[in-house]
C-alpha positions in Angstrom: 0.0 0.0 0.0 2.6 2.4 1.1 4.4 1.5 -2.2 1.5 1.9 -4.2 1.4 5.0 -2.9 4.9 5.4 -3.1 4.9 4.9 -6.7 1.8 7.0 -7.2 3.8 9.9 -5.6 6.6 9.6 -7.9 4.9 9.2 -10.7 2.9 12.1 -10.2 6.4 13.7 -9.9 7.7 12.7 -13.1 4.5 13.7 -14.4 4.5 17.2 -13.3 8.5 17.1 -13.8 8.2 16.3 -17.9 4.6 19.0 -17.9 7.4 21.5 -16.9 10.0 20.8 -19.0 7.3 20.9 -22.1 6.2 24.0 -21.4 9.6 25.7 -20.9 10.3 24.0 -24.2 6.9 25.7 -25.5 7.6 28.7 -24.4 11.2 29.0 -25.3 9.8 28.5 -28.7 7.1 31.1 -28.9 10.1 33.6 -27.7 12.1 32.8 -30.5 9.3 33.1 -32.6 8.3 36.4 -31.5 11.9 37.7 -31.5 12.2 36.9 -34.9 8.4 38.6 -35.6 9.7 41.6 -33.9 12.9 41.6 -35.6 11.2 41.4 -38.8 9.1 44.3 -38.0 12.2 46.5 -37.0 13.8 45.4 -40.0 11.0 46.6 -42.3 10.5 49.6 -40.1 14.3 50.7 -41.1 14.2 50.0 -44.6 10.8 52.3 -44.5 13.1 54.7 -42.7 15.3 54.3 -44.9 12.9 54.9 -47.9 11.0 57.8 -46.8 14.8 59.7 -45.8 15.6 59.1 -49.4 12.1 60.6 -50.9 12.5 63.7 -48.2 16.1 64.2 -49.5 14.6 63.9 -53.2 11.4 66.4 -52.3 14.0 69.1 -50.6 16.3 68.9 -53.8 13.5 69.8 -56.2 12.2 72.3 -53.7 15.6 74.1 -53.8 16.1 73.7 -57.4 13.0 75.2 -57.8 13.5 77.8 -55.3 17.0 78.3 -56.9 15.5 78.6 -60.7 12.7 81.3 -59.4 15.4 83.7 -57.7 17.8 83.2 -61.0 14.7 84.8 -62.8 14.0 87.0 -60.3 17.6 88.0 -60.5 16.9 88.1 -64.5 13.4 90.7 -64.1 15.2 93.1 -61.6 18.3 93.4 -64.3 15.6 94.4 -66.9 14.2 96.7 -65.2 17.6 98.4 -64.1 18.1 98.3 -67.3 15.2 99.8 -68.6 15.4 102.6 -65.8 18.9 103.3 -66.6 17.7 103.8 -70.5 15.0 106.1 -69.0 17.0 108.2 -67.0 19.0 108.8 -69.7 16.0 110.0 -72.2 14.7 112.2 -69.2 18.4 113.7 -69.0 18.3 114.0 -72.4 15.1 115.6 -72.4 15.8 117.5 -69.6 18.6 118.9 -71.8 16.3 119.6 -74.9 13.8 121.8 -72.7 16.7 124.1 -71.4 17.6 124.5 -74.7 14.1 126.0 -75.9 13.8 127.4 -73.2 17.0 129.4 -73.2 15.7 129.7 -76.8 12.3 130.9 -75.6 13.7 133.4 -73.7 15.8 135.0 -76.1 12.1 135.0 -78.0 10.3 137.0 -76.1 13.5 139.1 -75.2 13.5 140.2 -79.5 9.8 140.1 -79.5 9.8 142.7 -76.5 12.4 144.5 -78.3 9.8 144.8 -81.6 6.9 145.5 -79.4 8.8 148.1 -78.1 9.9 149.6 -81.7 5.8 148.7 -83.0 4.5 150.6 -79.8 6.8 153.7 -81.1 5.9 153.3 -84.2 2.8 153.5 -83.8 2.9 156.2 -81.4 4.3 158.4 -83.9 1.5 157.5 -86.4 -1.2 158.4 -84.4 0.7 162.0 -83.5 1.1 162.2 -87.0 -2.5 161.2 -87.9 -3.9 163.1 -85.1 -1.6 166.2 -86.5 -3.1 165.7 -90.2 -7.1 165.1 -89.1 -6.7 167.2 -86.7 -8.8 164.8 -83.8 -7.4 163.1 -80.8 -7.9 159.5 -80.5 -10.6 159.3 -78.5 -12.6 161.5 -81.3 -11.7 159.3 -83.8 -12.8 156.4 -81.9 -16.5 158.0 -80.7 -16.7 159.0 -84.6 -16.5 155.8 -86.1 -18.2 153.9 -83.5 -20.8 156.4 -84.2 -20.8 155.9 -87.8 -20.9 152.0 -86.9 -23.6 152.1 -85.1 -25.5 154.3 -87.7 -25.0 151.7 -90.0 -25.6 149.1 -87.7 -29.4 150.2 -87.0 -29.4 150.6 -90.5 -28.8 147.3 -91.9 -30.7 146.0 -88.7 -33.8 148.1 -89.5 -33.5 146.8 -93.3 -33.5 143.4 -92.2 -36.6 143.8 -89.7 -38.1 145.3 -92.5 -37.8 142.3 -94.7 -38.7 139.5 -92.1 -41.4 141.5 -90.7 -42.9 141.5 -94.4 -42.5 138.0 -95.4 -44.1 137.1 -92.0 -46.8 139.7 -92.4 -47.7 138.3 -96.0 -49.2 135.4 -94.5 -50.4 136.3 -91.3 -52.5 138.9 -92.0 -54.1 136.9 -95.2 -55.3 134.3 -92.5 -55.9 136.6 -90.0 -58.2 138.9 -91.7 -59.7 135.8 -93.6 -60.7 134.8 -90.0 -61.8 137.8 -88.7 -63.8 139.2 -91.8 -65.4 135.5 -91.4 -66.4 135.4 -87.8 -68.0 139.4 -88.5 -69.7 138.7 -91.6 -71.1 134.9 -89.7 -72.1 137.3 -86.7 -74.0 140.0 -88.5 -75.0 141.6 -85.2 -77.1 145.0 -84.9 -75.7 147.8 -82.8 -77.5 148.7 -79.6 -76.9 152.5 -79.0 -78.9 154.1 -76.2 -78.6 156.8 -73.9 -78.1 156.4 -69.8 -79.9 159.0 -68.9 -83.7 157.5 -67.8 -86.6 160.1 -68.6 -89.7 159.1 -67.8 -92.4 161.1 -69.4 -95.4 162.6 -67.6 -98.7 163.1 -69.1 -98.9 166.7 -68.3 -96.8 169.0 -66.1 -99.3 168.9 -62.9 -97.6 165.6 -62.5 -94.9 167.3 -61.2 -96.3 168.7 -58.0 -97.8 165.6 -57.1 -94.6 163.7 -57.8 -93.4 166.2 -55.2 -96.2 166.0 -52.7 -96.9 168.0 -50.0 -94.0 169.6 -48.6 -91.7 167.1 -50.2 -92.8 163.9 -48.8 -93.8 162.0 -51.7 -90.1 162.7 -53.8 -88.3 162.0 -50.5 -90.2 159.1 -50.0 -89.6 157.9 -53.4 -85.8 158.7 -53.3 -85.5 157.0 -49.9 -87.3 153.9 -51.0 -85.3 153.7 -54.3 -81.6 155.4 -53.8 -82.2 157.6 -56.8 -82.3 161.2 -57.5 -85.6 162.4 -59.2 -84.6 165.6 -60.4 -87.9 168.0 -61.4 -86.6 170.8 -63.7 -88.3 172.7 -66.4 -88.1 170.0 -69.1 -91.8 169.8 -70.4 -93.8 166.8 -69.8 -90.6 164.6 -67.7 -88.8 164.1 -65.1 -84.6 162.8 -65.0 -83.6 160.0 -63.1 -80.4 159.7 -61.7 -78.1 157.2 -60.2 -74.5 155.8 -60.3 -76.8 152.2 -60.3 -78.5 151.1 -63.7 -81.0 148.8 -61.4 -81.8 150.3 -59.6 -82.6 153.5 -62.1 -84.2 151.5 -64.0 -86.3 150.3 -60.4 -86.7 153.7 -59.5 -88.2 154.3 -63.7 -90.7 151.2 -63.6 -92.1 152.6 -60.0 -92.4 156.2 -61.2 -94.1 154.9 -64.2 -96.4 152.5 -62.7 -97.5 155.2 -60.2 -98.0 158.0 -62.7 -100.5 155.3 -64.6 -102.4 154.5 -61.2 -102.5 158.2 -60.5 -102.9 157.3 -56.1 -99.2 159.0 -55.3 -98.2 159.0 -51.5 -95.7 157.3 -49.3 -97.2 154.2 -48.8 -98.0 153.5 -52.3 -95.0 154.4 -53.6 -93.3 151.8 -51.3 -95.6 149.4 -52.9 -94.6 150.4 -56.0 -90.6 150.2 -55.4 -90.9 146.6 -54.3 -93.6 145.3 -57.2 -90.8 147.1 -59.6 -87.7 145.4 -57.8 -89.3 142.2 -58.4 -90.3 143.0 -62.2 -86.5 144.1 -62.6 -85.4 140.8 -60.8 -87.5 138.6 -63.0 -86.1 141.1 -66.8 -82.6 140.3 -65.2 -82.8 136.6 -65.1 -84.8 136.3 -68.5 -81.9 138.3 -69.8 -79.1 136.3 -68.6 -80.5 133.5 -69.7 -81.4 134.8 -72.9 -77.2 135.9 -73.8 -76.5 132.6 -72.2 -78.9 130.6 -74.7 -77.6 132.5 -77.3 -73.7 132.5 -76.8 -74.3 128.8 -76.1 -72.7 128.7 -73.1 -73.8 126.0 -70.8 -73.2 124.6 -66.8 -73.2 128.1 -65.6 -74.5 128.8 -61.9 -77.2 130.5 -61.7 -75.8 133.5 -59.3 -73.4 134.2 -62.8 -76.2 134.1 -64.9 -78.5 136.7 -62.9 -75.2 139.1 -62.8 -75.4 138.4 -67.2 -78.4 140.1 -66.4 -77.4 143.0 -64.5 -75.5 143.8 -67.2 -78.6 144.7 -69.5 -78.7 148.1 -67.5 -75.1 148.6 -68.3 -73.7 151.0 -71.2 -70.3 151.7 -71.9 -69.4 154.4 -74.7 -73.0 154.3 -75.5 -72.9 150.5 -76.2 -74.8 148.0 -74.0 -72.5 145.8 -72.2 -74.7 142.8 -71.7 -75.3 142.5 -75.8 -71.4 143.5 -76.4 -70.6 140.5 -74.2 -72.8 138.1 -76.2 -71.1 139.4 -79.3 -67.3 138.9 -77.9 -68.5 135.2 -77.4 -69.7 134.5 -80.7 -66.8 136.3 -82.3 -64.4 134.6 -80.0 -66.3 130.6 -80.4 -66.0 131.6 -84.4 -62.2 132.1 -84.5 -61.7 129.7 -82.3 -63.3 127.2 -84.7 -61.3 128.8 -87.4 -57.6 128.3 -85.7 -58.4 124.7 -83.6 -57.9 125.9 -80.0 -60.9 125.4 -77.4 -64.2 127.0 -78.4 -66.0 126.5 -74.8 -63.7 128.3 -73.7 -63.7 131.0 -75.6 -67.1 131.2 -75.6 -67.7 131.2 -71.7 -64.4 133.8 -71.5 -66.4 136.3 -74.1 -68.9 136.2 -72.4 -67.9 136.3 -68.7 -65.3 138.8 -70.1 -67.1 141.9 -68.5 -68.9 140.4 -66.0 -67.1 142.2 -63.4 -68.6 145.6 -64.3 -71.7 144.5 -62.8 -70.5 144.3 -59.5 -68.0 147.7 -59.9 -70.9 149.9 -58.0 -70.2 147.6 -54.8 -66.5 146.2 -54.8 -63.5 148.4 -55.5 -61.0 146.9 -57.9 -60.7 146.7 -61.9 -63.5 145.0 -63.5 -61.4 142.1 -64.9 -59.9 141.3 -61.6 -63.2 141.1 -59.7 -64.6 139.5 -63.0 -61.8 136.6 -62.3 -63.2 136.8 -58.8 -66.2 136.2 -59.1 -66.1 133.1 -62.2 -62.9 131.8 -59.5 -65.9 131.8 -56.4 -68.2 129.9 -58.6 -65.4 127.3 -60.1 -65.3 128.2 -63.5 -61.9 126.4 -65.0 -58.5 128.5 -64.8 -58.7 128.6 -68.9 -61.7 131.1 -68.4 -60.4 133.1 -65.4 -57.2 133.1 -67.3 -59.5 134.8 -70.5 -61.4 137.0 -67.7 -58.2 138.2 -65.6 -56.3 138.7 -69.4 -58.7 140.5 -71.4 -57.0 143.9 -71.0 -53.6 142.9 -70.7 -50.9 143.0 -72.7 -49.5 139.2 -72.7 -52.1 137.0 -72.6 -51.0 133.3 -71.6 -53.4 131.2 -73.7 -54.6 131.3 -77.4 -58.5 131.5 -75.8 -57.5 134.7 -73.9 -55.8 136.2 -76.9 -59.0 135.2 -79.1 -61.1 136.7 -76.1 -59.0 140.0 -76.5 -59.6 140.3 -80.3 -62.8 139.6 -80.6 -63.6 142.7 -77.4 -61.6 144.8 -79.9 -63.7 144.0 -83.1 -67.0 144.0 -81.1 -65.5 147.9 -79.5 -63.7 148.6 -83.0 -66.8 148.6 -85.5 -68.3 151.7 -86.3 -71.2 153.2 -84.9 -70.8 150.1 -81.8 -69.6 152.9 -79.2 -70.2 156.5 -79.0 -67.8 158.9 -77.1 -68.2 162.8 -75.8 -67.0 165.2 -78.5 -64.7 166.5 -75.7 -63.1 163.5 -75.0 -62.7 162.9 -78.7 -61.3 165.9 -79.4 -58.6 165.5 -76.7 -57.7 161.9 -78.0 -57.1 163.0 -81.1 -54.6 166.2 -79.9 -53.1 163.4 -77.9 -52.3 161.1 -81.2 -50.9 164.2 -83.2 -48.7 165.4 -80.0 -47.4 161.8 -79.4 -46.5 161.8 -82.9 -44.9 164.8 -83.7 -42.6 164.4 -80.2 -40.5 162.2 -82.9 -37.7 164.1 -84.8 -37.6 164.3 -88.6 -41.5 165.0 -88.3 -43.0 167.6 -90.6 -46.6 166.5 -90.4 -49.4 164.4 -88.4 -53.0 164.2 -88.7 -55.4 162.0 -87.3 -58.4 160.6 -89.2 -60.6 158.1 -89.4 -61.9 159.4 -86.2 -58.8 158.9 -84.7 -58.3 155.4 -85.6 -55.6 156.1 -87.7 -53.0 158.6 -87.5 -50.8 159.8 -91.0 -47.2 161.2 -90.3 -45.6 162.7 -93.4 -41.8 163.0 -92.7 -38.7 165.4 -93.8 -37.0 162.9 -96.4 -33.7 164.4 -95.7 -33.8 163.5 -92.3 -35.1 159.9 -92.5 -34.9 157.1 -95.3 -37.2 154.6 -96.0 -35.4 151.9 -93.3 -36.0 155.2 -90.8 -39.3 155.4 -91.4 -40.7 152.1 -91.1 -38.8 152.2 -87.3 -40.2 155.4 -86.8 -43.4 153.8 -87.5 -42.4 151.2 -84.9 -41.5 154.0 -82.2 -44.4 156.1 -82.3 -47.0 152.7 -82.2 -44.5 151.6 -78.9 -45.5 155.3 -77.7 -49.0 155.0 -78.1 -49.6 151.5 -76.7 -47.8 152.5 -73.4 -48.7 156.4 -72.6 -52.5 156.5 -74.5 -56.0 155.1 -73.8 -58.0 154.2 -76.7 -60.3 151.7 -77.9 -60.1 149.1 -80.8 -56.4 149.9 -82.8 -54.9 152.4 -84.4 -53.2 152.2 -87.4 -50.0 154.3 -87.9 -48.7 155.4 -91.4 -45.5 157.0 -92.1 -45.3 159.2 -95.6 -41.8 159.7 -96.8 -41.5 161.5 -100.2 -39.7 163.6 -102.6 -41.1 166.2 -104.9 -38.7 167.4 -107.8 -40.1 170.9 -109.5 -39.0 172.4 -112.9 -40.8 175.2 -114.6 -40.8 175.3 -118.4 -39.3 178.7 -119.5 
């Protein structure tokens, strides 16, 4: 048992004796292995080394050869442009060299040329003393003299040539315009309305006088108070004068007197009566009236407030000429040539006929009646083209072709004859005044104005003024007239130049 056991022992011995020696074998064999692994690696690690120190060395050679060939032609550009600056230095020296040269040059110029100025300047000196010596005038003479002469002949030429282009303009345009003109008068064909301002009324027999008057007074200052006119009682047979700075209300006052003359019952009361059923007769002929010039300058749209001041206008005369029927006129004309010419013929119209409109409010507002005219069409919104017309028909420049159509045709409608009538004092001084604005011209010998002054004939020295002189004398004395006279319609100026040569047969 105990060798059993014995043997068991030892061969458990032996067992683990061989188990070590195999596995020291083992693992001497796996270090081997693994030295030669590792030795391998190293070994390829060095010839990678190796390898990747000969492509560094190859990468830094081309690197500096490169480097190397870009500085040699770097080297290369910055001898060029040495090169090329030392060439340009040398043209700028040269150049340098060439301007001292002219301008040494230059100076010695204007050094001869001072020199000859200097000789010219006495030259010339000495002329003139010589000149002055022979024509016996100074400089300054001589120089006013011919730029005297200069301008003489200057206006001359310059009046001969306004002469020519005025006429080859004129040769046409007043063809057309009197074409147009003579066609809108002849299409119009109006009559002339030419009545009187003062109001008589006429009175049955002269007893109608004191009872006009009344007792003590009280009927004529009832009458006058009720109506704000005068009633002036003279010795005039069978009538009695009405005055007041107001048509309508003359023309009130006239219907009352003349409706209490036919009833015959005259005192306070009734005459009161009598004013207001008159103010409402004359209310009711002024609005038949305007509508009546309305209707027949075909105007249309207009407020009613313009049309019944239309018809305040049928009380109105100016120059013996009734304002309300000259209005109607300058809207027809004016429509007509504006058909003729294309521009706006509404326009026209509504400007003719507004055109005056303003004088029937002149009794109550201060101011020009073509300003309160514009007023008046502007409060009721009439278009600017008509207050334009309105505001323009009196001026000199007007700012549309309607207002300039407006101003002709209030010329025509004032211009015909027979249309206005004037005082024979105030006639008589218009005409001194054309004669005495025409003879204030030098070279005058004669003026007279005819036509009843709407024409004035100047008959001129010839030896004072040529035929270029006299058409811009003509000029002068119509500039004169426009700005310092007053006159209706136009005035034609002629100047007469002529020369008479007398023989007498011996």
């Amino acid at each position: 048992m105990g060798l059993i056991l014995g043997a068991a022992l030892a061969g458990l011995g032996t067992g683990a004796a061989l188990g070590y020696l195999l596995r020291a074998l083992l693992a001497s064999r796996g270090l081997k292995g693994a030295e030669q692994k590792a030795a391998g690696i190293l070994r390829e690690a060095e010839e990678q080394k190796k390898a990747m120190a000969l492509e560094a060395k190859e990468e830094a050679l081309r690197i500096r050869v490169g480097a190397e060939n870009e500085l040699k032609e770097r080297r290369r550009e910055v001898q060029r442009l040495e090169s090329r600056l030392a060439n340009r230095d040398q043209a700028l020296d040269k150049r340098q060299e060439g301007l001292d040269r002219k301008e040494h040059a230059l100076a010695e110029r204007e050094q001869e040329i001072a020199r000859t100025q200097e000789q010219v300047e006495k030259l010339a000196a000495d002329q003139q003393r010589q000149l002055e010596a022979v024509a016996n005038l100074s400089m300054a003479e001589a120089r006013t003299q011919i730029m005297a002469r200069a301008e003489a002949d200057m206006k001359h030429e310059l009046g001969r040539r306004y002469q020519e282009i005025e006429q080859e303009f004129k040769q046409d345009a007043d063809q057309k315009a009197r074409k147009i003109v003579t066609l809108a008068i002849q299409r119009l064909a109006s009559d002339v309305v030419s009545e009187t301002t003062t109001s008589v009324v006429p009175l049955p027999s002269d007893d109608m006088k004191g009872r006009l008057i009344g007792r003590e007074g009280r009927n004529i200052r009832a009458l006058e108070a009720a109506t704000g006119v005068d009633l002036i009682i003279d010795d005039t047979p069978e009538a009695v004068t009405l005055s007041c700075f107001d048509p309508v209300r003359r023309e009130v006052a006239r219907l009352a007197v003349t409706k209490l003359i036919t009833d015959g019952r005259i005192h306070p009361a009734r005459i009161e009566e009598m004013v207001v059923k008159a103010q409402k007769e004359v209310e009711e002929i002024i609005r038949q009236e305007g509508e009546k010039a309305v209707f027949e300058a075909g105007v249309q749209g207009l407020n009613p407030e313009l049309v019944r001041l239309l018809g305040r206008l049928k009380f109105r005369y100016s120059y013996g000429e009734n304002v309300l029927k000259h209005c109607v006129e300058v809207s027809l004309l004016a429509g007509m040539m504006a058909a003729e010419i294309g521009a706006n013929i509404q326009v026209a119209k509504a400007g003719g006929l507004l055109h005056d409109i303003g004088k029937a409010l002149t009794h109550e507002v201060e101011g020009p009646h073509a300003e309160i005219g514009a007023d008046v069409a502007r409060r009721y919104g009439l278009p600017n083209e008509v207050l334009q017309a309105i505001m323009e028909h009196h001026d000199e420049e007007m700012g549309s072709v309607e207002a300039f159509l407006v101003v002709a045709a209030d010329a025509i409608s004032a211009a015909r004859p027979g249309a206005r009538k004037d005082t024979l004092e105030h006639y008589v001084k218009r005409l001194e005044a054309l004669e005495q604005a025409a003879s204030s011209f030098p070279g005058v010998e004669k003026c007279f104005a005819i036509h009843a002054g709407r024409e004035v004939r100047i008959i001129v020295k010839p030896e004072d003024v040529d035929d270029v002189a006299a058409a811009t004398l003509a000029r002068d004395i119509v500039k004169k007239i426009q700005e310092n006279l007053v006159y209706p319609g136009q005035i034609k100026v002629t100047v007469i130049r002529e020369t008479r040569a007398v023989e007498y047969a011996k």
